[in-house]
C-alpha positions as CSV (number, residue, x, y, z in Angstrom):
1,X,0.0,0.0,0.0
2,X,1.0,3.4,-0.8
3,X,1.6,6.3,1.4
4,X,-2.0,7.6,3.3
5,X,-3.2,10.7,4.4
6,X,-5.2,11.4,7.4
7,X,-9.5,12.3,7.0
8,X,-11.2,13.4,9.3
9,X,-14.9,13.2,8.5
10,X,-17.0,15.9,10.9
11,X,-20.0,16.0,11.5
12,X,-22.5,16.2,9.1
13,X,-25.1,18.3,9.9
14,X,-29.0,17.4,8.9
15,X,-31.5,20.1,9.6
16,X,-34.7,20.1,8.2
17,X,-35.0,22.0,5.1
18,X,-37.2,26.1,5.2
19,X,-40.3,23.2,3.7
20,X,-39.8,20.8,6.3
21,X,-39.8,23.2,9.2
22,X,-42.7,25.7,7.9
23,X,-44.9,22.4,6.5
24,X,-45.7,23.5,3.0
25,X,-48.8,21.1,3.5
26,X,-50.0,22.6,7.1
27,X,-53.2,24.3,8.1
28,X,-55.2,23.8,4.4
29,X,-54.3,20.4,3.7
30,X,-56.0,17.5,4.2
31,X,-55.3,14.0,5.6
32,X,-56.9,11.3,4.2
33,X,-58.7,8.6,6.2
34,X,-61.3,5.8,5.0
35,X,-62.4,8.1,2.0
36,X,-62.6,11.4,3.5
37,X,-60.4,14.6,4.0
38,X,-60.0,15.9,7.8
39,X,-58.2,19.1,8.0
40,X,-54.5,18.8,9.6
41,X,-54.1,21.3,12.7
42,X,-50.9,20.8,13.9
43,X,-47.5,22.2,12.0
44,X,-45.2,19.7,11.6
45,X,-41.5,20.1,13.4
46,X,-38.6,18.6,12.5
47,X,-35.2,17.9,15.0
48,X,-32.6,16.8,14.4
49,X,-31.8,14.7,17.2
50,X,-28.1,13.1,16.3
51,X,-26.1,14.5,13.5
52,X,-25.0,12.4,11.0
53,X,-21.1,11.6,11.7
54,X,-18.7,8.3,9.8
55,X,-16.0,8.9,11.9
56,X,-12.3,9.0,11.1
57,X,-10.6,7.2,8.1
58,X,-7.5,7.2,6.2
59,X,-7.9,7.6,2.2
60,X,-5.5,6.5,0.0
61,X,-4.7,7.8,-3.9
62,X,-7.1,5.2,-5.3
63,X,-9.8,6.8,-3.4
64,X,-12.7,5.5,-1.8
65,X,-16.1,5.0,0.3
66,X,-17.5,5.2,3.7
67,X,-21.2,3.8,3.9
68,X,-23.0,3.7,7.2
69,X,-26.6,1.6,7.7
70,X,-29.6,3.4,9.4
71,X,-30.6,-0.1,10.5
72,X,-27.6,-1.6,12.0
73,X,-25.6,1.3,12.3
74,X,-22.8,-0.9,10.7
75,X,-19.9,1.3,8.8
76,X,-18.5,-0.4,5.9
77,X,-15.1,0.9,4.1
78,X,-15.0,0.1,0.5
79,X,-11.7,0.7,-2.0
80,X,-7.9,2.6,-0.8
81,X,-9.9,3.6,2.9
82,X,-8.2,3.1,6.4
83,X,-10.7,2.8,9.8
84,X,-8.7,5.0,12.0
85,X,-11.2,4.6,14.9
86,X,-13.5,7.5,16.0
87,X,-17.1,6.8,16.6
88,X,-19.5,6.8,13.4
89,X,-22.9,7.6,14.3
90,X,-26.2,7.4,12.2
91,X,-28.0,10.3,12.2
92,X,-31.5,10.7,13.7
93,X,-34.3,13.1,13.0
94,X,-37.4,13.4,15.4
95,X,-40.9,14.3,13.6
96,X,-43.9,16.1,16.0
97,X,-47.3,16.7,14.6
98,X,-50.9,15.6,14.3
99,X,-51.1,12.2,15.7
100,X,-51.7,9.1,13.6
101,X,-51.0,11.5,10.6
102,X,-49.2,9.9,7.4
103,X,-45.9,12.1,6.3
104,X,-43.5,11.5,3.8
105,X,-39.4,12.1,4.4
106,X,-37.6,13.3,1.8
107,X,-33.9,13.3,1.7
108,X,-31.9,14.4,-1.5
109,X,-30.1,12.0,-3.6
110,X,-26.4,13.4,-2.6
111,X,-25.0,16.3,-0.7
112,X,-21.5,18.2,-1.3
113,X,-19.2,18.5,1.7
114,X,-17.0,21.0,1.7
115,X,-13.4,20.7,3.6
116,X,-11.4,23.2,5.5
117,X,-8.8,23.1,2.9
118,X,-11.6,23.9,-0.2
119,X,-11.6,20.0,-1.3
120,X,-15.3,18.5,-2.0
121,X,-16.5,15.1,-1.1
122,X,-20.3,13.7,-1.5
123,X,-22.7,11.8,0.3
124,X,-25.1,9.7,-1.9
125,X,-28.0,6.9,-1.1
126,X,-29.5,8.8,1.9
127,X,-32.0,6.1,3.6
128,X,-33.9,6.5,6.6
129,X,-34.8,3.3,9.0
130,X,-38.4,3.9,8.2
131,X,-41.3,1.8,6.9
132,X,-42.7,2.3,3.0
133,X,-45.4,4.3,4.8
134,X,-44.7,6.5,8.1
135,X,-47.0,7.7,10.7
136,X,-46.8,9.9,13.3
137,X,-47.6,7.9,16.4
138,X,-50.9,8.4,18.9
139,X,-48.6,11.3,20.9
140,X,-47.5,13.0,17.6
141,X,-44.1,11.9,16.9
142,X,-41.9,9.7,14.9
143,X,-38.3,8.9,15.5
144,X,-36.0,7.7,12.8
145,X,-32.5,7.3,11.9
146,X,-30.5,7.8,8.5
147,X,-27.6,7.3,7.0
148,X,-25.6,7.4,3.7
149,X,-22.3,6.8,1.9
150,X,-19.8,8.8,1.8
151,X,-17.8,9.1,-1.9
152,X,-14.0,10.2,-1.0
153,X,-11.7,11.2,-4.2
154,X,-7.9,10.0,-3.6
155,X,-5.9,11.5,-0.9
156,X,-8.2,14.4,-0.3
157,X,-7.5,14.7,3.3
158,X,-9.5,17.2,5.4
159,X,-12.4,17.9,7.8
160,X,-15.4,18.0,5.8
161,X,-18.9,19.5,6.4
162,X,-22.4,20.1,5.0
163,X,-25.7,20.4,5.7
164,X,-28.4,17.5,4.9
165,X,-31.8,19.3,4.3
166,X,-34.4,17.1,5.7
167,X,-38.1,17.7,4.5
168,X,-40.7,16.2,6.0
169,X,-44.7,16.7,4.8
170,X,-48.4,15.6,5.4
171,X,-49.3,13.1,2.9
């Protein structure tokens, strides 16, 4: 193996996207149930509970990936990547709102990170933990976690950052 240099991966940040926390779908729209439209009361609010962080890894000039699963919370290290230790750590979002209400989660299909020396990296296949159709529970919420893989160009060392928008909305 070639030489390595050192990447740090922050933390990267999800907060709910200016849709997600104003509820494009709140006040007028309509849930439906057995038929029939009730009118949803309650604005939906979105936390982000646990950001979204894959730790620390070594990358080498081939290059490589960093994939962490919502459900097991398992990191896997694919191609020239190192685990250097450091604690990776799904993130999790929390959902309040009308309870029993159906909502969708929408998360982008990649994000830029940006390092602290101007170098980009990109986190792709964003999935969430969650069932094909999610439901706020009888007290209003729904938990879930999410997580994503990481694409890292050779020996592009850095810390890198970014922000995951996270919308959320009434179905």
């Amino acid at each position: 193996m070639g030489p390595r240099l050192f990447l740090a991966l922050g933390l990267l940040l999800a907060a709910p996207s200016d849709a997600g926390a104003q509820c494009l779908l709140c006040g007028d729209a309509g849930t439906t149930t057995g038929g029939g439209t009730r009118k949803v009361e309650t604005p939906l609010r979105v936390d982000v509970e646990t950001q979204l962080d894959m730790g620390r890894v070594a990358v080498g000039a081939m290059g490589g990936e960093v994939e962490l699963d919502p459900l097991s919370g398992a990191r896997r290290l694919r191609g020239d990547v190192v685990d250097l230790g450091g604690f990776a750590v799904t993130g999790t979002v929390t959902v309040t709102g009308e309870p029993g209400a159906a909502v969708r989660v929408i998360l982008p299909a990649s994000v830029d990170l940006e390092s602290d020396r101007g170098r980009s990296a990109r986190v792709s296949g964003l999935v969430t933990d969650l069932n094909a159709a999610p439901r706020l529970g009888p007290d209003g919420r729904l938990q879930f976690r999410f997580g994503g893989r990481l694409q890292i160009a050779g020996l592009d060392d850095g810390d890198y950052r970014g922000r995951i928008p996270v919308t959320v909305e009434y179905e």
